[in-house]
Structures are given as structure tokens and as C-alpha cells.
N, C-alpha and C positions, 0 to 999 in steps of 0.2 A: 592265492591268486590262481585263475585260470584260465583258459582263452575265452572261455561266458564272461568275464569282466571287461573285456573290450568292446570298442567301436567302431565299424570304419563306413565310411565313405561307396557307396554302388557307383555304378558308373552314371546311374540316371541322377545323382548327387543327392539323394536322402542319406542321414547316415543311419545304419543300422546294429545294433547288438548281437553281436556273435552268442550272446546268451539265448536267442528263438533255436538255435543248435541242440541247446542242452539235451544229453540222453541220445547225442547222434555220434558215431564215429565221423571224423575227420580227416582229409587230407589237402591240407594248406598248402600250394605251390603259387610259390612267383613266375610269371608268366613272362612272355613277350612274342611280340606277332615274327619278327623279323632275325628271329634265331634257328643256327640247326637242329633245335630240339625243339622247333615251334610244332612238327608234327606230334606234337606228345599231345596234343590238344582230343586227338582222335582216339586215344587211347585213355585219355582223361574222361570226355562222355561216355566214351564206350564203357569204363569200367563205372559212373556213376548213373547212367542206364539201367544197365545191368543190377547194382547192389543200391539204388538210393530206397527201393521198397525194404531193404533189408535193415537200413539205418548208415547209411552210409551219403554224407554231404563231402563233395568237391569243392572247394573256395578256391577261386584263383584269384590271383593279387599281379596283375602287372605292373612291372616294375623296370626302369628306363636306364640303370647304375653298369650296367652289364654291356660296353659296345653300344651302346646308345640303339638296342635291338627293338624297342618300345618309345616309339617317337611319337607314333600317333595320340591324338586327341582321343577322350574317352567315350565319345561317341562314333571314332574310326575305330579303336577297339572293339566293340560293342560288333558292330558290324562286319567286321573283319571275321571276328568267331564264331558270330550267325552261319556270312555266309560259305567260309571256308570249309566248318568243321561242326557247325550246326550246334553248337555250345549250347545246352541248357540249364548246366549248375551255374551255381553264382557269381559271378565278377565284378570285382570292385575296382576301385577310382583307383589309378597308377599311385604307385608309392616308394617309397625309400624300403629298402631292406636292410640298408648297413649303413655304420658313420653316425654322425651327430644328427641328422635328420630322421633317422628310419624310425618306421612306425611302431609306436610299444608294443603291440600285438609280435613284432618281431623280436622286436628287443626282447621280450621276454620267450618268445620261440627259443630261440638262439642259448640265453641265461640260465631256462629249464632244465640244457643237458645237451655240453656241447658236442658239438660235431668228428669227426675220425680225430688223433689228435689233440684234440680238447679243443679244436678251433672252434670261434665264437665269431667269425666270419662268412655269410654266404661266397659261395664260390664264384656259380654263374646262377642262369637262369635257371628253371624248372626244377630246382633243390623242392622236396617235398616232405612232410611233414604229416607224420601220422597222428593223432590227438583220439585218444579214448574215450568212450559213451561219460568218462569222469571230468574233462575236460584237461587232462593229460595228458602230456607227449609223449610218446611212446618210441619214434625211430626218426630220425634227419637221413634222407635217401638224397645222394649224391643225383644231379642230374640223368646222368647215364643209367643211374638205378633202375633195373626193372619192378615199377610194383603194382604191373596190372594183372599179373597171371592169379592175385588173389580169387578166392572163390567164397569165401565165406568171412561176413562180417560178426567179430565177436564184441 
């Protein structure tokens, strides 16, 4: 398995295949509009600006499990990261990240290769998720993580 074998949900409700990725670098982050770390959204474009010519896909996944920080509807979503942060990587429909609900794409994030610890838990919001041109995960980056000073995508 690998995150090309999953599905999920856009915010405009097509579902789409994380396999059209195949052959891209990845960074998988759960989102929310209404967290301290909702500015990371700026440094989200700004890093997949800069590197998506290079192979480099931004997925953001809002997700509502964290302080209820993603309340809105996936159309105030949508809009909310237009016009705060001028968003153009991809975002999909709010989702579970943890617990009997969460979406396999995560379940198997999390299963791949767990977290500090060995935890098998997201924390908070904006935990990110590196995923190799192989469709491999490569590092689980604690919110706080800085990982936009990257300069080159391998």
C-alpha cells in the first residue's frame, strides 16, 4: 500500500485519487481555519509556490477533532483560504484524523511509521507529513515543526 491507493473527498465534493500525485513529493497536513497555527497556511503556499514546479504537492486535509478549530462548512473553508491566504494547493472535504472514524488515508499515515514515541495519535492541528515521489512516508513533523526553509525537492 501507499497514499496513491486512496481516495478522498475535495471540498467542491468530487472524490479524487491521490494516485494523479504519483511521481510527486508530498506534504500531507491537517488543517483548520481557527487555530494558532492557522498562519502556517502562508507558509504552506508560499513553500508549494515556490517548489510545485519542482514536484512538490501540498494536500491539506481540514480537520474539526482538535478544539472544534474547523467548524466551518467546506465551502467557508474554501473561501476562508482563498481569501485569507490565497491557498492554491489542494483541499479536501474536513475529515477525522484519529479514533474509529478517521480517514484510512490517515490510518495508514499514522500505521506507516509512528510518530516521536511510537505514538500512533495526531496531536493537534497542522502535524505534517512528508510522502516520497514513491508514495512513502518519510517524516511526521510535529505542528510547531518548521519545514518550509526546504529548498530543494528530492
Amino acid at each position: 500500500m501507499s497514499v496513491y491507493d486512496y481516495t478522498a473527498r475535495r471540498l467542491d465534493g468530487h472524490e479524487e485519487s491521490l494516485g494523479q500525485y504519483r511521481g510527486r513529493v508530498l506534504l500531507i497536513v491537517n488543517t483548520a481555519s481557527h487555530c494558532g497555527f492557522t498562519p502556517q497556511y502562508a507558509g504552506l503556499e508560499a513553500l508549494y509556490d515556490k517548489l510545485e514546479d519542482s514536484g512538490l504537492t501540498v494536500l491539506g486535509f481540514p480537520c474539526n477533532q482538535f478544539g472544534a478549530q474547523e467548524p466551518g462548512s467546506e465551502s467557508e473553508i474554501g473561501a476562508f483560504c482563498q481569501k485569507n491566504y490565497g491557498v492554491t494547493f489542494p483541499v479536501f472535504a474536513k475529515i477525522e484524523v484519529n479514533g474509529p472514524h478517521a480517514h484510512p488515508l490517515y490510518k495508514y499515515l499514522k500505521d506507516a511509521k509512528p510518530g516521536l514515541l511510537g505514538s500512533e495519535n495526531i496531536k493537534w492541528n497542522f502535524t505534517k507529513f512528508l510522502i516520497d515521489r514513491n508514495g512513502d512516508r518519510k517524516t511526521w513533523k510535529r505542528p510547531s515543526g518548521n519545514c518550509f526553509r526546504t529548498s530543494k525537492i528530492g
